[in-house]
N, C-alpha and C positions, 0 to 999 in steps of 0.2 A: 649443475645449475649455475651457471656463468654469466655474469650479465653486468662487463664492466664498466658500461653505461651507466647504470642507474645511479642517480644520487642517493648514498647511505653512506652511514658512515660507518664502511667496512676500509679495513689495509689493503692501497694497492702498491705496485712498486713503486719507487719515485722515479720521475724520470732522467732518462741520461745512465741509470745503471745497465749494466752487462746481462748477457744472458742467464738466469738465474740458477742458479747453483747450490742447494743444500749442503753442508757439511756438517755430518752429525755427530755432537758432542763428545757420544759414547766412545768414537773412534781416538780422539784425544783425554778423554779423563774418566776413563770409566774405569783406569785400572785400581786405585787407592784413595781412598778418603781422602787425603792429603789434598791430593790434588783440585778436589775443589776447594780448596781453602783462599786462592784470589779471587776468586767469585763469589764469594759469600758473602764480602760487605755488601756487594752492589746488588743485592737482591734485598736483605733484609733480618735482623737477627736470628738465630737461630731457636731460640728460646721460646719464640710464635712461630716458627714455621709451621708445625703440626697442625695448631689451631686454626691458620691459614688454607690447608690442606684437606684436613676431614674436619674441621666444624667441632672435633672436640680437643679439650684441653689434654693434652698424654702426654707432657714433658718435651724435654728437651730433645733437639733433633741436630744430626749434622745433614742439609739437602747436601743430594747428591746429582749431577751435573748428569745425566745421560739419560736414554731411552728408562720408559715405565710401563711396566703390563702387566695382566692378570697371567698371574703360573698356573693354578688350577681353581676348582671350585667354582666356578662362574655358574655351571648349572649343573646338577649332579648327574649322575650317568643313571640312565634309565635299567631297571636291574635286568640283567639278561637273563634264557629260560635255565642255562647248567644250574648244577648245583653249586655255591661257592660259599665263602663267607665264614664266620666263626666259627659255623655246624659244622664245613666240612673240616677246619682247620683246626677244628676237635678231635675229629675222628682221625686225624692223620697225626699228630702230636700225640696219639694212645699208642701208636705201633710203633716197636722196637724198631731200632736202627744203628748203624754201626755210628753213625752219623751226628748226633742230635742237632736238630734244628735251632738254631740261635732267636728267641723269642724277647718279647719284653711285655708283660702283664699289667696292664694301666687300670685304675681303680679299681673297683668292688667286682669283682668275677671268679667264677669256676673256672680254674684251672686245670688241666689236663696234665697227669703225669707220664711223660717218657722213659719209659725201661732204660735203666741205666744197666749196672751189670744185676743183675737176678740167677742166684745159685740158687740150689735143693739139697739140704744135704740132710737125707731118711725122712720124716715126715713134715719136716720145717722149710720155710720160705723164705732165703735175705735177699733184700733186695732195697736197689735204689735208685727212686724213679726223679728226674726232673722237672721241675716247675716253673722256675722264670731263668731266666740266663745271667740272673744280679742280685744284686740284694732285695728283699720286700723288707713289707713296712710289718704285715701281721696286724690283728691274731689269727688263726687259722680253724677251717673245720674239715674234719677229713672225711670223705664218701668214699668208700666200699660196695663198686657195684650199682650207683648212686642209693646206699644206704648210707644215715650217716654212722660215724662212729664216735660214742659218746664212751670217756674213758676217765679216770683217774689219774695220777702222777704229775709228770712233769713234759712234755714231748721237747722240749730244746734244752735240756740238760741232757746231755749224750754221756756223759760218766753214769747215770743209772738206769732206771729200765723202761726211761722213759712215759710214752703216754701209755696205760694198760685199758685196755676197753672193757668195760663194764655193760654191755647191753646184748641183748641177742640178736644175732646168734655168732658175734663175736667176743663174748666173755671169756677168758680165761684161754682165748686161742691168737691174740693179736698184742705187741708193742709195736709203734711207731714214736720215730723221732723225727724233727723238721727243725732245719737248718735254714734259718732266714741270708744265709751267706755267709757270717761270719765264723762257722764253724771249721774245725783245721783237718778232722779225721772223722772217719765210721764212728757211730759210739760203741763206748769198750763193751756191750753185752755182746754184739755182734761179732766184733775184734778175735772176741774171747771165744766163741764158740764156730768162727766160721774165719779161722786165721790164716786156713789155706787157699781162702778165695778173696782176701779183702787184705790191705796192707794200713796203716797208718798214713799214709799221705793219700789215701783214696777218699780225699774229706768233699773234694766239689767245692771249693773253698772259692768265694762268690757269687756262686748260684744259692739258689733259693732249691733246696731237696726235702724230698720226704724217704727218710729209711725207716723198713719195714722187719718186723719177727712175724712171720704169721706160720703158724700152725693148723695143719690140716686135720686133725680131731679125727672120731670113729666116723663108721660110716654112715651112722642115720643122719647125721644133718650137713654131712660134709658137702654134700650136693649144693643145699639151700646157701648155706654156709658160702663155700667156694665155688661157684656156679662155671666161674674163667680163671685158667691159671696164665699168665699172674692176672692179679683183678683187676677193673678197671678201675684205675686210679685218677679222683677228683679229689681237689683242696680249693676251697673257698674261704677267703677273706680280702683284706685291703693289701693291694702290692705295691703300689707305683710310686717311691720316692724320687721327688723333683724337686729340682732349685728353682726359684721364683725371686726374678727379677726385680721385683716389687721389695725384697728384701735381701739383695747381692750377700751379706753375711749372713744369715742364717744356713744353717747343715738342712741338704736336703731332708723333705717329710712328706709325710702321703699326701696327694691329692687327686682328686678325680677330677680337675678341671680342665676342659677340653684344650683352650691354651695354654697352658702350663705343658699338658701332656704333650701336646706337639711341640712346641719349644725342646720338651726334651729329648723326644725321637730326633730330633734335627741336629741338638748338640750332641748326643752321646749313642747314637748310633754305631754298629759294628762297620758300616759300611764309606759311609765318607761322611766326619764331621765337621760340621760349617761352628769357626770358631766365633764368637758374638760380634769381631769387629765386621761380619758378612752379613750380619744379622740388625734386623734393625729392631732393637731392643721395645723400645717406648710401642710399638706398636700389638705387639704380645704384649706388654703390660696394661693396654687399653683392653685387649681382647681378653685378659683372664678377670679384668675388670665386670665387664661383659657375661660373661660364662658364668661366673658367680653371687650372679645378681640376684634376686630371689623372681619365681615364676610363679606365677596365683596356676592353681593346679582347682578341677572343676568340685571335688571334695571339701575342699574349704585348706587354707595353709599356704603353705609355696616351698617349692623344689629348687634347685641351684637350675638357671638357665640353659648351661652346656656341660654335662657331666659326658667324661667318657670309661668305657666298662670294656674292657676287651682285649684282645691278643695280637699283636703286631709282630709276623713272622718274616726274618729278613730273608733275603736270596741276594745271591751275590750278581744275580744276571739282571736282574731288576733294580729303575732309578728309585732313589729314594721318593721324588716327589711322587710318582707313582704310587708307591707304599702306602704312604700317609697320607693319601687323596680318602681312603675312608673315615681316618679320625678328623678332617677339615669337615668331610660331610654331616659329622656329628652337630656339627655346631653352625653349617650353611656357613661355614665360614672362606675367605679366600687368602692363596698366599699369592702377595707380588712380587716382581723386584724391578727396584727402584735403581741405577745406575750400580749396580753388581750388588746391591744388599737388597736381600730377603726378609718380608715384612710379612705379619697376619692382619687382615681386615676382618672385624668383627659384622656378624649378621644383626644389625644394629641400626635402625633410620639417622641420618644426619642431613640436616637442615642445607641447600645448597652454601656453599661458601665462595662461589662466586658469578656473578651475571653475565652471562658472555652475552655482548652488543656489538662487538667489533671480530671481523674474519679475513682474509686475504680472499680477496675473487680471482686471483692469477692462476689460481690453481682451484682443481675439480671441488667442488661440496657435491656429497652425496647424502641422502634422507631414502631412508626406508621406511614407509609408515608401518605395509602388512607383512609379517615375515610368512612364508609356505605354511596353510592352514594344519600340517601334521605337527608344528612343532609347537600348538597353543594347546595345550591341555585343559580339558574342564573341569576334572577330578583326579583325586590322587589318594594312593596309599604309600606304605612303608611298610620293607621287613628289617625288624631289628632282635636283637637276641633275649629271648624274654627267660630270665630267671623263675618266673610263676613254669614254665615248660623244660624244667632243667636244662637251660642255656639254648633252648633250639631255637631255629625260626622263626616266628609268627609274623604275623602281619597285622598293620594299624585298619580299623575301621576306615571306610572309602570317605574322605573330606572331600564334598562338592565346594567349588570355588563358588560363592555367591556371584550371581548371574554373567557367570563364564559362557555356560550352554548358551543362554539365550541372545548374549553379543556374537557368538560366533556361529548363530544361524540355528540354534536347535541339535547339533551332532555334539553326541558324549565324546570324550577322548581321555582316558585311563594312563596313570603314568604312574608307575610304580619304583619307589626308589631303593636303594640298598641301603641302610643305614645301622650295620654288623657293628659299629660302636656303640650305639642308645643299647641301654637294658632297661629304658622305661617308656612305656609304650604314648606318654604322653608327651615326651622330649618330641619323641617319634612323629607323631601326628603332628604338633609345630612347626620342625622343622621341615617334612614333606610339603607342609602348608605355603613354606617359604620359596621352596624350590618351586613346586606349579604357581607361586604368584612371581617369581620371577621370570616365570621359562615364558609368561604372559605377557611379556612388556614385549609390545610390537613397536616400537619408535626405533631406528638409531640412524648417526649422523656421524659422518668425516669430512674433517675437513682441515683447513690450515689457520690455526688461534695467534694472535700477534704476542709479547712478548709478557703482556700482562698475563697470561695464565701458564710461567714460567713453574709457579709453586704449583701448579695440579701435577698431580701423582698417580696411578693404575687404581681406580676406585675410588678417586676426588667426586664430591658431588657437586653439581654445578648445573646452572638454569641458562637455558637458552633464551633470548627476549630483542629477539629480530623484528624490525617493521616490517610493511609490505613489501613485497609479497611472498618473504619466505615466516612472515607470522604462524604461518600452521606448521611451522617446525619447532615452535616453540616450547617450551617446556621443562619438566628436572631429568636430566640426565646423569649417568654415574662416568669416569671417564675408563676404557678399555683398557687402551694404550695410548700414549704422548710420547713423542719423539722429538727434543729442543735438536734446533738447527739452526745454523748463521747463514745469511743471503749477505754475499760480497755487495758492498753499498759501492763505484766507483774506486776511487784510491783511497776513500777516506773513514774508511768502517764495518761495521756490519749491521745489518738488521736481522734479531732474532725472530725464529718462528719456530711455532710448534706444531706437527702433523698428529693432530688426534683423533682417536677413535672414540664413539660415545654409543650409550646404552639406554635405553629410558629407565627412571628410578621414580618410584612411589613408596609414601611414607605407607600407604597400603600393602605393602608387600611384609610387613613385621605383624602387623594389627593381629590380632589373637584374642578371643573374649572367649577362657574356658566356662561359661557359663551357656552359652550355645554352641562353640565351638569345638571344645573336646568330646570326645565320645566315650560312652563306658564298653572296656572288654572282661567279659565275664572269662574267669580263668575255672579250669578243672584239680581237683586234687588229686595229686600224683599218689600210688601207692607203691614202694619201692620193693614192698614182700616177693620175695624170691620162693618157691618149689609151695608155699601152701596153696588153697583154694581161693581162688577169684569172688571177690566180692558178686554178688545182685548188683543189678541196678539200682538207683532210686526209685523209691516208692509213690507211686500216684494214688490217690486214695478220690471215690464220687460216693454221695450217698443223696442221694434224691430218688425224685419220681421212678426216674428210668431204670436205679435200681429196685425197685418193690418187686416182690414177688406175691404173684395175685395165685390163688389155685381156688377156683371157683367165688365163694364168699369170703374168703381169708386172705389177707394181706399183709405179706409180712416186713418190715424194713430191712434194709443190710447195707453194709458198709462192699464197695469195692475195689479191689486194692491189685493194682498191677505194675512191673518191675521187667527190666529189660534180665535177662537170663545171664549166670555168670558166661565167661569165657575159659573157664577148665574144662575140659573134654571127660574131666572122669565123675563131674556131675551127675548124680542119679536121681535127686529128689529137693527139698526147698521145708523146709522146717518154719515153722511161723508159731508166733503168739501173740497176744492181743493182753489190754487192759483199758479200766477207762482210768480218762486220766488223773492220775494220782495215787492210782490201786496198784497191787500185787502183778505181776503179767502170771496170765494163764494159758494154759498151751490150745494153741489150736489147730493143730495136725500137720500135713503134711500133703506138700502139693509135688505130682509127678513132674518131671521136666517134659513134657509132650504137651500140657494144659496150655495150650499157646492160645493167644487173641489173634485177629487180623492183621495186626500188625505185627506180628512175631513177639508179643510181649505175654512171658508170664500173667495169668489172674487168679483167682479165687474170693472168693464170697465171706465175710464174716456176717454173719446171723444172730437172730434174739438178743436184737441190741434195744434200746431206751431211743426213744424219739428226743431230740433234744440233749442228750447226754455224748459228751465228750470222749472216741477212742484215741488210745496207738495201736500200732500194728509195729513188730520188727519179723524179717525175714533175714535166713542163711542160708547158705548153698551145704548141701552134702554131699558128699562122694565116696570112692575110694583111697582117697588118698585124706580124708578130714572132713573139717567142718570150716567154712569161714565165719570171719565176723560179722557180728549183726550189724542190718541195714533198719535202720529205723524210717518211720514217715513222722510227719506231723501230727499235729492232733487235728480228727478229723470230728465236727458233731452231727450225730444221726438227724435223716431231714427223708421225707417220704416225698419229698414238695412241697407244692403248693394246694393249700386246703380244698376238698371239694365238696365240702354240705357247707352254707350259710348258716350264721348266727340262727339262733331261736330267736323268736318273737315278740316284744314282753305284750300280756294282754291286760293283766291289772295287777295290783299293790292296794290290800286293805288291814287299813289298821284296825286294832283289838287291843284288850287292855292285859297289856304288856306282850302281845305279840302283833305282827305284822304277815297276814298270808300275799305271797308272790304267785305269779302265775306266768309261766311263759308256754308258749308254741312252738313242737320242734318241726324244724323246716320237713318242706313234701320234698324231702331227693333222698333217692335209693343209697347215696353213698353215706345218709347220716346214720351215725352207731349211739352215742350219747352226748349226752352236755353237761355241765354245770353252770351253777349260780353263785354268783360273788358279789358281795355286800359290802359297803363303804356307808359314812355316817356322814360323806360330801358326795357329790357329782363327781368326781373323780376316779375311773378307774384304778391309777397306778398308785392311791389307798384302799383298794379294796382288798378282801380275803375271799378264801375259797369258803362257802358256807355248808351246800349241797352238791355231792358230785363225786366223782361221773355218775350220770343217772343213765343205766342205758335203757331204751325206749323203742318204740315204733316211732316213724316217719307221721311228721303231721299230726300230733298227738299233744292237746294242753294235759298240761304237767301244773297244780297248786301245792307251794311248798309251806310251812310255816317256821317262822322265825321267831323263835319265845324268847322269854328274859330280857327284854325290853324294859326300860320303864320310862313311865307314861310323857308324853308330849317328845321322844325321841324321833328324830326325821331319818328314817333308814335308803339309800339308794341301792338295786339291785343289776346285776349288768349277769349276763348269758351266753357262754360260748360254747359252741357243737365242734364234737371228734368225729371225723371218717372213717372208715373202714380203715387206713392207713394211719390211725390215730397221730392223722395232724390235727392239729386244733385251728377253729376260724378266728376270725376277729371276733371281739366283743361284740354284743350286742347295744344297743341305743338304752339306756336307762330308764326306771320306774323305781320311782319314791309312792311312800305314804310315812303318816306320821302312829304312833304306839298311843294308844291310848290310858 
């Protein structure tokens, strides 16, 4: 869009200079801080430049003179179909290797133990698996098989016998010990009993380990017991000791904060680390600012904004930014760099901080309004590693962008993102939210900015506000990249420019209101029981009309109660009892596993119950091999339905001295059985008592009762409701007074 006619007031060359000529900064001072240091008066102090930059306050800066652009994160990578991610970087950290993989375990997760060396020697198991590749923070809980193990003792004091487990079915057959790092050797019980396979400098001395005594016991529960030799080994608690900029002298300490955590993959990494002066400090310190801001979660409270949960496994053939593209996605967050230093930008709105009105027309401007209709998504999910699923996969409930479909013509388009650092499924859902409302910005623009937009940086926000006729390019944009350059002016100077790339940016792309925005995922309870019998299902329990059982004149109520079938194969039968509630349970026999419903579900019938009256029901599976545990249902109350004879009648109410005779009519329908009368001393029902009743009767039949012991001038009110053959009761009948004489 070229049009260097028009009057605006855009930069054009002056004239009399030479053929134009870029010469970009980076090429001259990109190599050391230093080096921009004669340029830095002539822009402006350092102390604002940030604030100049993104809009927020983050300390002190040294700019640096060269090219600027987005490293990664821009838009997160859409998840492909393999399998990858924590799950599988679980199950590969469980097998032995001569090898062990170089790991670093960041905040609150289940961590996977690695076979270290593991000997047998007669019915005992030593062994020693690893956990992080450094020091952790602790405390710790150890799974066995994901069971956990609940113990006694001491487990990081390695001079005694350590943690001894206390629960079944590892009582009196398990010690472990765990070495947060700073341990030097095995502990001595091991030492001492297994000295031909284990030395004293086999200590792992700054890794984080778990050593094990386990014993293999007799044979009936060895199976249950030991299911895998060696077992599979998890330890859960807090690992990730990090230094935090925010406070240069304190000794690293735990944190799950998603910048912090990357700051410290970056510095202290096995593979190549970048020492802080590469690093641009102030801007991870805005971003751990960020990350631990409190987030209103849709239950009522607030969560830290970017927490990150998970296992960062190195490889020596892989870049580091690469690596750490899934903990950035944690947090939507992006790293730049800025003339040779490396910065994080927080996933965070900032207000533009500068108006761009002025451009070079010498050179191309490009505007893209519609970018290719596949890369606008309308909806979106996340999988991230849900602890409620012992650490697997799940996926966030599908967030439709409000009226994405409908702007881009009616067609759904699904984008699913990876985010293997979140273990909580509402970071999750936020974040996915961030990324499809970014991947939605259709605007972007390059072009050539004159030397006022020196201080924009890879992710400057800044507002376009051109007259006619490039006004519809108008608007907040975020900047890509900027590349400063000198244009040789004649003999006598230079004129700066800058070649940038720009994004459209909406303070909409943050907005979050978990009050209609979050969604709830219902999680299942895990049972970790090894070799006994599989629970039932849950119990569904109906008891209305459609269960009665009519057999000619007879109607009986029942409760019905159905349950998906365990999954042990050596199931024979299904055991059940019942009570009402608050009673003793009593037995109520025993259902074959063949009694299936239509839908493949266990049923059976509880009988000769109370209309109105409150059961439970529990059921267990039986077999060959045991009994499981009981499945209990709720409390269900007996209900035949809906009533089918009408109230009686009332036909009259006469007073006597000291009694009152009533009279009602019971309705003309085949399904009525009897009725009763209830008396109040007001028009009021829900004061009345039961006086007469059940009276049972023929169809259509006046009924006169008498009510004595009155005395004289008392106003009695009478009301009348009829049972069915499925003794529901109707409504009341409409009231009859008289007075006692």
């Amino acid at each position: 869009m070229e049009n260097r006619k028009t009057v605006i007031p855009f930069y054009r060359k002056p004239k009399g200079a030479g053929v134009f000529k870029s010469i970009l900064i980076l090429a001259i001072l990109i190599a050391t801080p230093a080096s921009a240091g004669p340029i830095l008066p002539l822009i402006q102090a350092a102390g604002t430049w940030l604030t100049a930059t993104f809009g927020a306050t983050v300390g002190a800066a040294i700019a640096q003179f060269g090219i600027s652009f987005v490293v990664s994160g821009l838009i997160a990578a859409v998840s492909s179909k393999k399998m990858g991610g924590q799950q599988q970087l679980i199950r590969e950290l469980l097998q032995p290797t001569s090898l062990p993989v170089q790991r670093f375990v960041y905040g609150k997760f289940r961590a996977p133990g690695t076979p270290a060396p593991v000997r047998v020697i007669d019915d005992i198991l030593y062994g020693c698996f690893i956990l992080n590749s450094r020091e952790s923070a602790g405390p710790f809980t150890v799974y066995f098989d994901k069971r956990e193990v609940e113990y006694t003792g001491n487990p990081y004091d390695f001079s005694g016998t350590g943690g001894v487990a206390s629960n079944e079915p590892f009582v009196d057959h398990c010690n472990f010990w765990i070495g947060k790092g700073d341990q030097v050797s095995p502990p001595a019980l091991i030492l001492s009993e297994a000295s031909e396979y284990f030395e004293s400098t086999d200590g792992w001395r700054g890794l984080t380990v778990l050593w094990v005594r386990l014993d293999v016991g007799g044979n009936s529960k060895r199976q249950e017991r030991w299911p895998a030799t060696p077992p599979e080994v998890m330890v859960d608690g807090e690992w990730s000791l990090v230094r935090d900029p925010r406070t240069p002298l304190a000794d690293p300490s735990y944190s799950s904060n998603q910048a912090l955590c990357v700051l410290d993959a970056l510095r202290d990494n096995p593979i190549r680390q970048y020492e802080d002066e590469n690093l641009w400090l102030e801007l991870f310190e805005w971003s751990a600012d960020v990350a631990e801001s409190d987030f209103p979660v849709k239950g009522g409270g607030n969560i830290k904004r970017f927490s990150i949960n998970g296992i960062l496994a190195f490889s020596e053939n892989a870049e580091l930014e690469t690596l750490i593209e899934p903990m950035l996605n944690a947090g939507a967050s992006r790293l730049i760099r800025v003339g040779g230093r490396l910065g994080m930008v927080p996933a965070t709105y900032s207000a533009p901080v500068m108006t761009i009105t002025d451009v070079f027309t010498d050179t191309a401007m490009n505007f893209e309004k519609s970018p290719p209709a596949s890369t606008l998504v309308t909806e979106v999910t996340a999988k991230y590693t849900s602890p409620e699923r012992m650490y697997e996969t799940a996926s966030t409930p599908v967030y439709v962008i409000p009226g994405a479909q409908a702007e881009d013509g009616g067609k759904r388009r699904l984008a699913q993102y990876d985010l293997d650092f979140i273990s909580d499924h509402r970071q999750a859902q936020y974040v996915a939210a961030i990324f499809g409302r970014r991947a939605r910005m259709k605007r972007s623009w390059s072009g050539t900015l004159p030397a006022s937009a020196f201080d924009l940086v890879a992710c400057s926000p800044v507002e376009l506000d051109f007259p006619a006729p490039y006004h519809r390019q108008n608007g907040e944009y975020e900047v890509l990249s900027i590349h400063p350059g000198l244009d040789p002016i004649g003999k006598r100077g230079f004129a700066m420019r800058n070649v940038a790339e720009l994004r459209e940016n909406s303070e909409a792309i943050y907005a979050w209101n978990p009050a209609t925005d979050e969604q709830d995922i219902a999680f299942e309870a895990f049972d970790p029981n090894i070799g006994g019998v599989k629970l039932p299902g849950d119990i569904t329990t109906v008891s209305d009309a459609s269960t009665v059982l009519i057999s000619g004149d007879l109607s009986v109520a029942r409760i019905l109660f159905t349950f998906a079938p365990s999954l042990s194969k050596s199931v024979t039968a299904y055991e059940w009892q019942f009570k009402e509630s608050g009673g003793l349970w009593q037995t109520g026999g025993s259902i074959d596993k063949e009694s299936l419903n239509g839908s493949g579900d266990i049923f059976a019938f509880l009988a000769a119950v109370k209309i109105g009256t409150a059961y439970e029901i529990r059921v267990r599976a039986v077999g060959t091999n045991g009994a499981s545990e009981w499945v209990y249902s709720d409390p269900v109350t007996v209900s035949a339905g809906s009533y089918l004879a009408p109230a009686p009648t009332p036909i009259s109410a006469v007073g006597g001295s000291g009694d009152i005779a009533v009279t009602f009519k019971t309705p003309n329908d085949n399904d009525f059985r009897a009725f009763e009368t209830w008396g109040a001393n007001s028009d009021d029902i829900g004061l009345a008592s039961l006086i007469f009743g059940p009276i049972y009767a023929a169809p259509n039949t006046s009924f006169t009762q008498v009510e004595s012991g009155l005395t004289g001038g008392q106003i009695r009110f009478y009301f009348a409701r009829s049972f069915d053959r499925n003794g529901q009761a109707s409504p009341f009948s409409a009231s009859i007074s008289a007075t006692a004489s």
